[in-house]
TIRO-2110 file (N, C-alpha, C; in Angstrom, 1 decimal):
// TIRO-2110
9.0, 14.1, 15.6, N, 1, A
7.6, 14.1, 15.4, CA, 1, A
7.2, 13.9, 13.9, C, 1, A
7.8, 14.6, 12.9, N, 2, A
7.8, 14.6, 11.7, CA, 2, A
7.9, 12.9, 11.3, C, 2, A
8.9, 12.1, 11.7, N, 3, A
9.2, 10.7, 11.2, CA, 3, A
7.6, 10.4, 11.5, C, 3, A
7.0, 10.3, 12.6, N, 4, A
5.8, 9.9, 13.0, CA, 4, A
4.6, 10.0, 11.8, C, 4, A
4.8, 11.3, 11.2, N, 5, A
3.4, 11.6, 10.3, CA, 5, A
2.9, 11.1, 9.8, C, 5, A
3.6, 9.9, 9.1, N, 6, A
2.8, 8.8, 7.7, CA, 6, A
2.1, 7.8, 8.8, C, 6, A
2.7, 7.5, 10.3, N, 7, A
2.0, 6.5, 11.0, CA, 7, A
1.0, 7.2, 11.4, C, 7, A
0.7, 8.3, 11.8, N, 8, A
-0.3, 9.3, 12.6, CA, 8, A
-1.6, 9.4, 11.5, C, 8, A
-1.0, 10.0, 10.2, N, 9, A
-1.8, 10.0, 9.5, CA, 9, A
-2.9, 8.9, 9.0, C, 9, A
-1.7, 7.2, 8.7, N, 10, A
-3.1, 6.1, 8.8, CA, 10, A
-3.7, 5.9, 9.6, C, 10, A
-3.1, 6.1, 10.9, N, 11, A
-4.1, 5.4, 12.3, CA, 11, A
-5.2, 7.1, 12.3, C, 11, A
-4.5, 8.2, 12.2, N, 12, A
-6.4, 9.0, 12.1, CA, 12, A
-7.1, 8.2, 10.8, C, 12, A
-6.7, 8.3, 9.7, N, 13, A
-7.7, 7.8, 8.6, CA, 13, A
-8.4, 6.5, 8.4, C, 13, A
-7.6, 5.5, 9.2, N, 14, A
-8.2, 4.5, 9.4, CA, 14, A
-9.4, 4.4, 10.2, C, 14, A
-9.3, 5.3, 11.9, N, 15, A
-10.4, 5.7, 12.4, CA, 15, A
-11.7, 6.6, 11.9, C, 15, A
-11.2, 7.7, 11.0, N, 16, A
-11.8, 8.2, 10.3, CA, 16, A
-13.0, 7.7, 9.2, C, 16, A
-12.5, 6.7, 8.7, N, 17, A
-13.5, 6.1, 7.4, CA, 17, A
-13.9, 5.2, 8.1, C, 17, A
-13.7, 4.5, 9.1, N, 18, A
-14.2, 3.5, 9.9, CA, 18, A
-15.6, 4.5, 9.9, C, 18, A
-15.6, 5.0, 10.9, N, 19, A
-17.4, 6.1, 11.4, CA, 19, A
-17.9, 6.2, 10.2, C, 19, A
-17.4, 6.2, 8.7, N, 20, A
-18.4, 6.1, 7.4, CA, 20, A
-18.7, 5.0, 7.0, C, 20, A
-17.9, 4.2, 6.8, N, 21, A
-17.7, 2.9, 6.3, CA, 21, A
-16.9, 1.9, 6.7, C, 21, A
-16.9, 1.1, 7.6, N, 22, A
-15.8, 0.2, 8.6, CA, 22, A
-15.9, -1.0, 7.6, C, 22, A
-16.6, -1.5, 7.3, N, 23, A
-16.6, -2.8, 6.3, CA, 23, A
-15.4, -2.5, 4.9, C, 23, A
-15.9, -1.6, 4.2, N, 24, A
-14.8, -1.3, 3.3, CA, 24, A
-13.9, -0.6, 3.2, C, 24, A
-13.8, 0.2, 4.9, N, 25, A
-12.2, 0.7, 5.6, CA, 25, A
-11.4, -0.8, 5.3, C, 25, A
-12.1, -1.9, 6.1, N, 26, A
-11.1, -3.1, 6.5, CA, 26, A
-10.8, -3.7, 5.1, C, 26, A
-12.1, -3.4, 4.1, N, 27, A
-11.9, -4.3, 2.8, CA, 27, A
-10.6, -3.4, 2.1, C, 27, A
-10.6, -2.0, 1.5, N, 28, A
-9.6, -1.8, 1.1, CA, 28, A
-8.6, -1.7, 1.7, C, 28, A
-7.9, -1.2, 2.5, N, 29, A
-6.7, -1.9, 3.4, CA, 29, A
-6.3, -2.9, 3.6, C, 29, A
-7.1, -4.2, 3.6, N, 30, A
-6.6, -5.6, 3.3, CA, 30, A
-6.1, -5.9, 1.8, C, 30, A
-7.0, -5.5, 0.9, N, 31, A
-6.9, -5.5, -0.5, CA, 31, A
-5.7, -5.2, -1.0, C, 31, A
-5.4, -3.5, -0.2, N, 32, A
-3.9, -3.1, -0.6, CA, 32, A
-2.9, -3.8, -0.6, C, 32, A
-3.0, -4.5, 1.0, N, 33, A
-2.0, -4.5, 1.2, CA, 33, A
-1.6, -6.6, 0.7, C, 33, A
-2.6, -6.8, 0.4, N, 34, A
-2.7, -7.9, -0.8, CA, 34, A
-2.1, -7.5, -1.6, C, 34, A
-2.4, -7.0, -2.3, N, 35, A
-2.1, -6.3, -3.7, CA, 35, A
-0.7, -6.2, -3.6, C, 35, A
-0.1, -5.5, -2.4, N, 36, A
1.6, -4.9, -2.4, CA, 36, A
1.5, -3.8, -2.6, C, 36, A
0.1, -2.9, -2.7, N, 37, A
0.2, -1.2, -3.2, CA, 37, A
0.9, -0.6, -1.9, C, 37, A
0.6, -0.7, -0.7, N, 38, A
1.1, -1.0, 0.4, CA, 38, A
1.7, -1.7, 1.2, C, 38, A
2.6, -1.3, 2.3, N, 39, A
2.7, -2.3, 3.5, CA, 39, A
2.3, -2.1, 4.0, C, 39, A
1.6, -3.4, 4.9, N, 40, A
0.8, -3.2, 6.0, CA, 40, A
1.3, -3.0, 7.2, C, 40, A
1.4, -2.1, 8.3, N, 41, A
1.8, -2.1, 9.7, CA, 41, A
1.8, -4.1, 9.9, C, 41, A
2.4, -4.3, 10.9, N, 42, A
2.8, -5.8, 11.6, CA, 42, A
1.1, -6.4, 11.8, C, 42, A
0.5, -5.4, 13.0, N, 43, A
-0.5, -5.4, 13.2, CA, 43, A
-2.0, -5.2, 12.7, C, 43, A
-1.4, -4.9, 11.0, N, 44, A
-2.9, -5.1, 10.3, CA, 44, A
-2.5, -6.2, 9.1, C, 44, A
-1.9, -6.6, 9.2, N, 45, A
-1.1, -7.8, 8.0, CA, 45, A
-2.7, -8.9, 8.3, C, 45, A
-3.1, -8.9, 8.9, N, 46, A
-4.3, -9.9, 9.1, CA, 46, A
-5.4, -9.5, 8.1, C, 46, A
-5.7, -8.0, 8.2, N, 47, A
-6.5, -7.6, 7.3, CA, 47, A
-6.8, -8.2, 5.9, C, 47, A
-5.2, -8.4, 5.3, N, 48, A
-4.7, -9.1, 3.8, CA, 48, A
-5.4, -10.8, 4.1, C, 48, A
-5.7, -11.4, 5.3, N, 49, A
-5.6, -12.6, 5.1, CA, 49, A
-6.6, -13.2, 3.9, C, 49, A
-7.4, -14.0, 3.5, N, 50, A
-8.1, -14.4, 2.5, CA, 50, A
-9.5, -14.3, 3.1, C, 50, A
-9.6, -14.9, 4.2, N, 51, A
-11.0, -15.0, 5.2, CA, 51, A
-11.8, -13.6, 5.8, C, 51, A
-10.4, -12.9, 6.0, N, 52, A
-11.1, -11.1, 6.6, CA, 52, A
-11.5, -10.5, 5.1, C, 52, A
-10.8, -11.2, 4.1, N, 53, A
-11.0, -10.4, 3.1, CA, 53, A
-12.6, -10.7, 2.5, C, 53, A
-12.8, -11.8, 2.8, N, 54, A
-14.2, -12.3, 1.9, CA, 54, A
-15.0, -12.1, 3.1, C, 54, A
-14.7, -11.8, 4.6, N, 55, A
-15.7, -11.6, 5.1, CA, 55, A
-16.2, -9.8, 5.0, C, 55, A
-15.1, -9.1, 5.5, N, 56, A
-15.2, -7.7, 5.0, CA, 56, A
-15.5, -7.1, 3.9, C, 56, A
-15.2, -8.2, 2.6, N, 57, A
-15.7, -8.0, 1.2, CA, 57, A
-17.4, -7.9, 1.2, C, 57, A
-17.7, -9.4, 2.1, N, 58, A
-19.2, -9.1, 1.9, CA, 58, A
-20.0, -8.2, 2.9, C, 58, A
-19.8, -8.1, 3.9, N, 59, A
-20.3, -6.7, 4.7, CA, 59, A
-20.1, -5.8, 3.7, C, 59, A
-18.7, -5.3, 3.0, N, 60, A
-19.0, -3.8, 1.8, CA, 60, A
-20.4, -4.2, 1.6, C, 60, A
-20.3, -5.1, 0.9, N, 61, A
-21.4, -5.5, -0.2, CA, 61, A
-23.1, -5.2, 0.6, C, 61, A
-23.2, -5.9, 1.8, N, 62, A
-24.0, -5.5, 2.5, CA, 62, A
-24.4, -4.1, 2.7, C, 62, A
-23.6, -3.5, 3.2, N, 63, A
-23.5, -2.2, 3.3, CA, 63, A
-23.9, -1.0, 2.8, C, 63, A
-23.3, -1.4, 1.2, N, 64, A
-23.2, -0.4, 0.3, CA, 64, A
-24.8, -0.4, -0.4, C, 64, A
-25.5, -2.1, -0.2, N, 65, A
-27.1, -1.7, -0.5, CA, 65, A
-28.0, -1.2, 0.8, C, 65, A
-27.6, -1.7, 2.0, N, 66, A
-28.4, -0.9, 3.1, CA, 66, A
-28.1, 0.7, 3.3, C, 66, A
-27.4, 0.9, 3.0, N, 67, A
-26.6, 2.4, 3.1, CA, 67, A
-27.2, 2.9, 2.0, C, 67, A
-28.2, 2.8, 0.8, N, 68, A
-29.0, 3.1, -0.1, CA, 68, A
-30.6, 3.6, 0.4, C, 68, A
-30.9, 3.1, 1.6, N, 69, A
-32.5, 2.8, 0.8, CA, 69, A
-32.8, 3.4, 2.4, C, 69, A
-33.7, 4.6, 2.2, N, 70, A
-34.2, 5.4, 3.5, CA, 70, A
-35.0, 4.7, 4.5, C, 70, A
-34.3, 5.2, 5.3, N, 71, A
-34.7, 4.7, 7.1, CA, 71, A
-33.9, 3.3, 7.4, C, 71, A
-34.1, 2.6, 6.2, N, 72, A
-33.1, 1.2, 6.7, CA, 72, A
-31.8, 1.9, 6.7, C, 72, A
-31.1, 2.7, 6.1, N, 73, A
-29.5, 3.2, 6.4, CA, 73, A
-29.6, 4.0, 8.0, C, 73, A
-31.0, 4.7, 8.0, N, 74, A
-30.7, 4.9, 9.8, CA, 74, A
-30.7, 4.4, 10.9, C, 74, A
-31.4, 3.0, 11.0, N, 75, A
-31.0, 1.8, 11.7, CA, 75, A
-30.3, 1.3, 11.8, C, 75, A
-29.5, 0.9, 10.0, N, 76, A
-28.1, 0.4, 10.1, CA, 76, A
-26.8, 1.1, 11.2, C, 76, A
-27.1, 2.7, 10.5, N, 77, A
-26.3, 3.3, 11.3, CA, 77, A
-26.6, 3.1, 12.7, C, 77, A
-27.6, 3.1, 13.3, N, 78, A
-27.7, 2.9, 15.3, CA, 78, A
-27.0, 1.7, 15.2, C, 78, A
-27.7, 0.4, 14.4, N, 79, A
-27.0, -0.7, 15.1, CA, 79, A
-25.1, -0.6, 14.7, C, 79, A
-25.1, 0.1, 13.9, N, 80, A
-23.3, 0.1, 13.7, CA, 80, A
-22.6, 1.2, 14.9, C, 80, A
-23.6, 2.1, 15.2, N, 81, A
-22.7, 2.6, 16.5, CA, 81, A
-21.4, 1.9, 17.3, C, 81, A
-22.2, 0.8, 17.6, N, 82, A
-21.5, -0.2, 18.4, CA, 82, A
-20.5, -0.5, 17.6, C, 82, A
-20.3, -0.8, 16.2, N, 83, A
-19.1, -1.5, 16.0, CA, 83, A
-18.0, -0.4, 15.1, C, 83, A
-18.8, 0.7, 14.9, N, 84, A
-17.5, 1.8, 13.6, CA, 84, A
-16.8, 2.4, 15.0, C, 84, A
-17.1, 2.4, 16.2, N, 85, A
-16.1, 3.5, 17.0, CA, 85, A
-15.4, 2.6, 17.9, C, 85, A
-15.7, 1.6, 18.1, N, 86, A
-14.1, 0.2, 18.4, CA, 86, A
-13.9, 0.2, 17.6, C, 86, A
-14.3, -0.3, 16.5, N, 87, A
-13.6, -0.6, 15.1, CA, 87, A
-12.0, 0.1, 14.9, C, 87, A
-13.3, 1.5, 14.7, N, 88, A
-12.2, 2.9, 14.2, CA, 88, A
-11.0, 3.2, 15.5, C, 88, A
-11.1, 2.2, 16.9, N, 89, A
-10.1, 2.9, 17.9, CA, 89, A
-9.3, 1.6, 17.7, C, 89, A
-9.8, 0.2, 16.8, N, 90, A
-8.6, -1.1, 17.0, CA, 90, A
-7.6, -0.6, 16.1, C, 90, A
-8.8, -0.5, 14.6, N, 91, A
-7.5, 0.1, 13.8, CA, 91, A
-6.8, 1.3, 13.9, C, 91, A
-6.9, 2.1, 14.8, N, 92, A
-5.6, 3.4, 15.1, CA, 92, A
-4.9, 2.8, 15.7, C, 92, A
-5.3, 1.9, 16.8, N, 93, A
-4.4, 1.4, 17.5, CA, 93, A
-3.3, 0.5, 16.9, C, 93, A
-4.0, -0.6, 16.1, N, 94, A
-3.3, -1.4, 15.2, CA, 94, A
-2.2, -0.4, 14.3, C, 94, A
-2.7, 0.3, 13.7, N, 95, A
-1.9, 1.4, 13.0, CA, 95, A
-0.1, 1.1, 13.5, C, 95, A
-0.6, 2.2, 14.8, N, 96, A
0.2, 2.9, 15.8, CA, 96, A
1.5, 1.3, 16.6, C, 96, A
0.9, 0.2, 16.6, N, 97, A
1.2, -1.1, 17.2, CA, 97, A
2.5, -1.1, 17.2, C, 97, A
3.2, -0.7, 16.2, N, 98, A
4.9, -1.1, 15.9, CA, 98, A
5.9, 0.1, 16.6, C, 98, A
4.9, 1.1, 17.5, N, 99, A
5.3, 2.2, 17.9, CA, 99, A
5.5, 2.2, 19.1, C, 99, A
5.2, 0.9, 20.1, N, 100, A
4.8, 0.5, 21.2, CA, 100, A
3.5, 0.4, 21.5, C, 100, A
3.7, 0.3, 23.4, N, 101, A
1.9, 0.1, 23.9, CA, 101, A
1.3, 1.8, 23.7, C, 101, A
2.2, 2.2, 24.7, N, 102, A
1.7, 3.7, 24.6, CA, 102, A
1.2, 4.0, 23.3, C, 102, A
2.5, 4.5, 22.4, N, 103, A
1.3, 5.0, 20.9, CA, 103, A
0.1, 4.2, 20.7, C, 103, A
0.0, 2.8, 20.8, N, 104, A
-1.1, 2.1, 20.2, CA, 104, A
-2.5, 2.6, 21.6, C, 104, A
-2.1, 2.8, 22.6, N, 105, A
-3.5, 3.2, 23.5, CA, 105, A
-3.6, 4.4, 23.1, C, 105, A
-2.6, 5.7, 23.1, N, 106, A
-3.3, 6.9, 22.7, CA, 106, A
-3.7, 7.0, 21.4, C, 106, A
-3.5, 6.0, 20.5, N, 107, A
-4.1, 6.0, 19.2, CA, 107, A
-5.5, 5.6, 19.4, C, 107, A
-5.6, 4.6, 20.4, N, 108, A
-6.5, 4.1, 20.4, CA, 108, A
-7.8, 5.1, 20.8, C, 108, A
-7.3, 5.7, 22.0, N, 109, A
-8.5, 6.8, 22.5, CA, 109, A
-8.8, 7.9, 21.6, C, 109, A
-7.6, 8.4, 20.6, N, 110, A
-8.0, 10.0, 20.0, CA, 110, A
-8.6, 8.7, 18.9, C, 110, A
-8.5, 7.8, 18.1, N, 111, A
-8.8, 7.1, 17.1, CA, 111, A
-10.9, 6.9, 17.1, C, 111, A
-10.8, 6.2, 18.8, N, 112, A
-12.1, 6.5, 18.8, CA, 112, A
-13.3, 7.4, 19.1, C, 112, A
-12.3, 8.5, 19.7, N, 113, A
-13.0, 9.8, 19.6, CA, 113, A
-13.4, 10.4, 18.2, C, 113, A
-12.1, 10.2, 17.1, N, 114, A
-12.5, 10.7, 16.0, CA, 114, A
-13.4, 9.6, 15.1, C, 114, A
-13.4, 8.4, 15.1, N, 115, A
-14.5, 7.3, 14.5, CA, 115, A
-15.9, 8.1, 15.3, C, 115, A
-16.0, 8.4, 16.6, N, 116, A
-17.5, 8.6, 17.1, CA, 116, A
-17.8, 9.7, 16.2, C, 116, A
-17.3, 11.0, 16.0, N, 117, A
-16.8, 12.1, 15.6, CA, 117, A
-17.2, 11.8, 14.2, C, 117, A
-16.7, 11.2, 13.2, N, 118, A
-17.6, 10.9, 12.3, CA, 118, A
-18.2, 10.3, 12.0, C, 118, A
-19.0, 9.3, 12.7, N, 119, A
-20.0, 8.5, 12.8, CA, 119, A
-21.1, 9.0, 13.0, C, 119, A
-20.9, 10.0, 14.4, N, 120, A
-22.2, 11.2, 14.6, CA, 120, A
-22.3, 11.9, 13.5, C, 120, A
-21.8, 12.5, 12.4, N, 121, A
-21.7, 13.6, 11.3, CA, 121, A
-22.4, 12.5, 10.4, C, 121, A
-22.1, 11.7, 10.1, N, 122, A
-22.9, 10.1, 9.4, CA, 122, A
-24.2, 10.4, 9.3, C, 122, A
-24.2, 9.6, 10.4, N, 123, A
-25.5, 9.4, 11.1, CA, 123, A
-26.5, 10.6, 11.3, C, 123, A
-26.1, 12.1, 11.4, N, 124, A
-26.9, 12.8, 11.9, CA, 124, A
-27.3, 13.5, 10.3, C, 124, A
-26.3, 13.4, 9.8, N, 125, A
-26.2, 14.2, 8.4, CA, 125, A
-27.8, 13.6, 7.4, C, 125, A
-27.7, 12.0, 7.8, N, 126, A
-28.2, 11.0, 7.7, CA, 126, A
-29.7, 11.3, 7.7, C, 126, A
-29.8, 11.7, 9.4, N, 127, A
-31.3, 12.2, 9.5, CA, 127, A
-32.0, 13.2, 8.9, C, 127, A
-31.0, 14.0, 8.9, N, 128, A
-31.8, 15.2, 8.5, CA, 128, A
-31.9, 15.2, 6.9, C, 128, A
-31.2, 14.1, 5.9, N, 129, A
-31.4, 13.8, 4.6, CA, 129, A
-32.6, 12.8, 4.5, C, 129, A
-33.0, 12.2, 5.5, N, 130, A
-34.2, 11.0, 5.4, CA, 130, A
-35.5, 11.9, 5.8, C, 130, A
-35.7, 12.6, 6.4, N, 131, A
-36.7, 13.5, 6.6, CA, 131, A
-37.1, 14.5, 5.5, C, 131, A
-36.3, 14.5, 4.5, N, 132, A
-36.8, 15.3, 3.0, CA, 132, A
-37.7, 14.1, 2.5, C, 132, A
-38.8, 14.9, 1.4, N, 133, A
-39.7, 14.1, 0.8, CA, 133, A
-38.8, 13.4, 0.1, C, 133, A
-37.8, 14.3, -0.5, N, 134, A
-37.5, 13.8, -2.0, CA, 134, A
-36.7, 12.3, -2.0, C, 134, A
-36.5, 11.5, -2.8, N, 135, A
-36.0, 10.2, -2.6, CA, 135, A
-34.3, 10.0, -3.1, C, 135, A
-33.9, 11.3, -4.1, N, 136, A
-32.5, 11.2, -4.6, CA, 136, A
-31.4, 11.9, -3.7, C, 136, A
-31.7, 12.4, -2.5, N, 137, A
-30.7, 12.9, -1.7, CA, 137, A
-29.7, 12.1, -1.0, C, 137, A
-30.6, 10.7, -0.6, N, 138, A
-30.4, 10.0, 0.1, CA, 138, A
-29.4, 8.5, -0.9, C, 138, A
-29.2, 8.7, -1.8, N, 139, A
-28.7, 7.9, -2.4, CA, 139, A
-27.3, 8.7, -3.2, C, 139, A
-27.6, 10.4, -3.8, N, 140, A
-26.2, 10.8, -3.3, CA, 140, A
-25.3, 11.0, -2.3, C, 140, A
-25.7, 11.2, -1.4, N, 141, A
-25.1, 11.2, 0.1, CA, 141, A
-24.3, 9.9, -0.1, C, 141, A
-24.9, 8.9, -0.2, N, 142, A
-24.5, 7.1, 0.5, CA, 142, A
-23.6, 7.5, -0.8, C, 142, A
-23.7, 7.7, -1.9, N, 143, A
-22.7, 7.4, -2.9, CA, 143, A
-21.3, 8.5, -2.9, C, 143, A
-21.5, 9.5, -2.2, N, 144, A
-20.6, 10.3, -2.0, CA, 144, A
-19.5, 9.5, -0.9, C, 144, A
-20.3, 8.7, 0.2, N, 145, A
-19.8, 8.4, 1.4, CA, 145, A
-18.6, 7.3, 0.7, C, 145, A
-19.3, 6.6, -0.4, N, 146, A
-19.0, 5.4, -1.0, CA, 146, A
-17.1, 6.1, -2.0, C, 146, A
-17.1, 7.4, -2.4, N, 147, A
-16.0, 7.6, -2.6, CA, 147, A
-15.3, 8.2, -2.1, C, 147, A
-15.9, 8.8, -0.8, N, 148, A
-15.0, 9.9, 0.3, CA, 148, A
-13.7, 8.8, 1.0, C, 148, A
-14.3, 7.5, 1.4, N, 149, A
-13.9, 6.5, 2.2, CA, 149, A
-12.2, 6.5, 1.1, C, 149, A
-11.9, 5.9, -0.2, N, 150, A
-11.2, 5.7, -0.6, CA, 150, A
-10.1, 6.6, -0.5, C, 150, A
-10.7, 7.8, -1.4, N, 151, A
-10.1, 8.7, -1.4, CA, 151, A
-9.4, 9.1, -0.2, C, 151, A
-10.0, 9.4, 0.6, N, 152, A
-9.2, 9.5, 2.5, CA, 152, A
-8.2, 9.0, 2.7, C, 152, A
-8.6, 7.6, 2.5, N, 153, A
-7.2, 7.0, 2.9, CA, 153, A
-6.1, 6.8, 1.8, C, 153, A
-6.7, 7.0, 0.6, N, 154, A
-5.5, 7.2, -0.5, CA, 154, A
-4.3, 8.8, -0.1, C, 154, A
-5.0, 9.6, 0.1, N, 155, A
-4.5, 11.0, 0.6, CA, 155, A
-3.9, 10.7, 1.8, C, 155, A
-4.2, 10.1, 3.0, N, 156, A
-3.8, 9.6, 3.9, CA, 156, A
-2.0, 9.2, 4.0, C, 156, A
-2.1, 8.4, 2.7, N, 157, A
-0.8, 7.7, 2.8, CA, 157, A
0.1, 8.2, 1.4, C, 157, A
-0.7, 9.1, 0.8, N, 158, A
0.3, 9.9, -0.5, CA, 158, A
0.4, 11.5, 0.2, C, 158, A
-0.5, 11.7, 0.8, N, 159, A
0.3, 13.2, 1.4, CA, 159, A
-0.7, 13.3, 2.4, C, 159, A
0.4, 12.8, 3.7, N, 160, A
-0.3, 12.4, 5.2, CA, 160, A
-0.6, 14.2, 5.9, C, 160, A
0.1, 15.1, 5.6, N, 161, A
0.0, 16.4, 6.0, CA, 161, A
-1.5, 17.0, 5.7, C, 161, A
-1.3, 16.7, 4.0, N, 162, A
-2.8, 18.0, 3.4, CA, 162, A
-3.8, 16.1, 4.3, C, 162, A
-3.8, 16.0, 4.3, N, 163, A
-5.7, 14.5, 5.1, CA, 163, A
-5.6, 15.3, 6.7, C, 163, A
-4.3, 15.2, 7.0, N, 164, A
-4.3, 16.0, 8.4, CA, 164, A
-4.9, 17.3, 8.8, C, 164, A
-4.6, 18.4, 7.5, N, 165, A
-5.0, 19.4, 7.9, CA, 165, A
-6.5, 19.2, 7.4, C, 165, A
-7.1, 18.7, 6.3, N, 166, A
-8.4, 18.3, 6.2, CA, 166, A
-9.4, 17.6, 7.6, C, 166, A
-8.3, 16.8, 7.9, N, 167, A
-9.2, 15.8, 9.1, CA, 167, A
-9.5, 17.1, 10.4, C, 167, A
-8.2, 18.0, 10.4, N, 168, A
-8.7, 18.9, 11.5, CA, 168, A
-10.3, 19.9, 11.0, C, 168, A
-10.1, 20.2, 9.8, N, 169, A
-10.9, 21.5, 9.0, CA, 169, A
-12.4, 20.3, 9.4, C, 169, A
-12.1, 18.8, 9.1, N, 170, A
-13.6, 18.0, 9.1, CA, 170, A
-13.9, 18.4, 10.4, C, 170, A
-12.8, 18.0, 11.5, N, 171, A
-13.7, 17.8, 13.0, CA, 171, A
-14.6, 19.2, 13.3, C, 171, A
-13.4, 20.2, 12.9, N, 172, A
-13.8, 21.4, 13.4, CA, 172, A
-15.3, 22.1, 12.8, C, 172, A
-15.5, 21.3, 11.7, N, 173, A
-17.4, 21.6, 10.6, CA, 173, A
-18.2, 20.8, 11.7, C, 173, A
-17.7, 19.1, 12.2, N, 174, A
-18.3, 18.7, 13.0, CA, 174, A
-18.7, 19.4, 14.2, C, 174, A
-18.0, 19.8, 14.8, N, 175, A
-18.6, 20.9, 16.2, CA, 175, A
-19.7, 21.6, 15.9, C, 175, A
-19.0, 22.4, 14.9, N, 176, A
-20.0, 23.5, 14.1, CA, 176, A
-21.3, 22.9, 14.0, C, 176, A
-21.3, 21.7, 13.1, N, 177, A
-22.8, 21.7, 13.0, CA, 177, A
-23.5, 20.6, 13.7, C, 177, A
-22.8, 20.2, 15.0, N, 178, A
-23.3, 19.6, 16.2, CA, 178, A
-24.9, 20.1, 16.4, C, 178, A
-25.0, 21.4, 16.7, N, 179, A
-26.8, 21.5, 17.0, CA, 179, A
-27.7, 21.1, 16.3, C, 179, A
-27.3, 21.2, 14.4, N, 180, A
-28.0, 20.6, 13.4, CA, 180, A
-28.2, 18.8, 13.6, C, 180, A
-26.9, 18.6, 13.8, N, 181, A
-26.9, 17.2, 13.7, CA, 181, A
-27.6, 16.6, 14.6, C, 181, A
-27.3, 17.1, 15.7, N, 182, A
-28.4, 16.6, 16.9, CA, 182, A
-29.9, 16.9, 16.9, C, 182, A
-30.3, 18.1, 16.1, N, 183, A
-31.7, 18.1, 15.8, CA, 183, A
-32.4, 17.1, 14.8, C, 183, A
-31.2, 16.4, 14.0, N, 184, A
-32.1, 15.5, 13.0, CA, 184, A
-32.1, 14.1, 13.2, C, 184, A
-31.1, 14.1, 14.5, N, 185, A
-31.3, 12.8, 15.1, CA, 185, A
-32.4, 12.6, 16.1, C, 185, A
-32.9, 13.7, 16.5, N, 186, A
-34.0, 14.0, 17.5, CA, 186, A
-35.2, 13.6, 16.6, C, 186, A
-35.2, 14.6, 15.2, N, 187, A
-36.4, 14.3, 14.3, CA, 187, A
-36.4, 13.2, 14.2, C, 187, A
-35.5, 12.5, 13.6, N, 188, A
-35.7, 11.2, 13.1, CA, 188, A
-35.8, 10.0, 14.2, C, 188, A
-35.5, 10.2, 15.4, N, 189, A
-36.1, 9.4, 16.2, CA, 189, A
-37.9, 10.0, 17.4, C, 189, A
-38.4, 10.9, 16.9, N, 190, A
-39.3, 11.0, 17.0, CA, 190, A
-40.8, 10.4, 15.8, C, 190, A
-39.7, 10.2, 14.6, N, 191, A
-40.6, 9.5, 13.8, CA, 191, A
-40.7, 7.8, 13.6, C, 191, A
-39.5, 7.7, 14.8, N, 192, A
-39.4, 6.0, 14.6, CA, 192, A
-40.2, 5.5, 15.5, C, 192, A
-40.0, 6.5, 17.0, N, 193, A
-41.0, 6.0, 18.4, CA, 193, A
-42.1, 6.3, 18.0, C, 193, A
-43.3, 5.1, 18.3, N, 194, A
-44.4, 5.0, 18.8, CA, 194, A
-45.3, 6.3, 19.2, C, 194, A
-46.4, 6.9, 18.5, N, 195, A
-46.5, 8.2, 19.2, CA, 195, A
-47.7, 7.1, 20.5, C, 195, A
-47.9, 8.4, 21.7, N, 196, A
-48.4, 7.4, 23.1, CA, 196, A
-49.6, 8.3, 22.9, C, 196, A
-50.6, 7.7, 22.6, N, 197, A
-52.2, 8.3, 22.7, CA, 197, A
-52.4, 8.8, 23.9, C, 197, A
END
């Protein structure tokens, strides 16, 4: 199990910063493993290509100004639902790929459990920072998100144990503050709907 941990470790972390940032999950991971700071699993060697790179380069770029500016980052986030939690279950899977089919599908299901997992903590953390008056909350958050992502997966692959035991300590804040989270996704979508005369 032990030989396993550096694979287990990127395929959670890769799912993991997916649900924060899937655009510049795929940008730096391709980058790396461009670069040669890494090798890439068989299965994510595509990431490096020149075309994922300038396309995922400009989504970052996209991203990292919609992810700025209140109520448009909580839209972004609904319409990204759909793509950070496949995203976050291809790449565990991809990760996992050189380990067989098996590892790559159970990577795939815990991968996108834990992409939804922090996607909801995103997103909800999200709402309840867009519903303050004040206008600077919402731009440290997005800038915090903007260095959490790196960092993760740098820890991920320099000491796969301490991200592990962090990733469990994250899920387990996630449960915890599931009723919060879910209240500020409720607020914030009672201020998006239409009120009905």
């Amino acid at each position: 199990m032990s030989a396993y941990l550096p694979e287990i470790a990127v395929a959670a972390a890769l799912a993991w910063a997916s649900g924060i940032r899937l655009y510049a999950t795929l940008f730096l991971v391709g980058l790396a493993g461009k670069l040669g700071w890494v090798v890439l699993p068989e299965h994510l060697e595509i990431l490096a290509s020149p075309l994922v790179l300038g396309a995922s380069g400009f989504m970052t770029v996209v991203e990292l100004f919609a992810d700025k500016i209140p109520w448009i980052d909580s839209v972004w986030d609904a319409v990204n639902t759909f793509i950070r939690v496949p995203g976050g279950a291809l790449l565990a899977a991809a990760a996992m790929g050189d380990s067989g089919a098996g590892a790559a599908l159970a990577a795939a299901i815990i991968g996108g459990t834990i992409a939804a997992s922090t996607h909801l903590a995103k997103a909800g953390a999200r709402a309840v920072v867009n519903t303050s008056p004040e206008p600077f909350s919402n731009f440290v958050k997005s800038s915090a998100e903007d260095l959490l992502v790196p960092a993760g997966l740098f820890t991920a692959v320099a000491a796969p144990v301490i991200f592990l035991l962090a990733l469990l300590v994250f899920l387990g804040l996630v449960a915890w503050a599931l009723p919060t989270l879910w209240r500020g996704v409720r607020r914030l979508m009672s201020r998006i709907r239409p009120s009905r005369s």
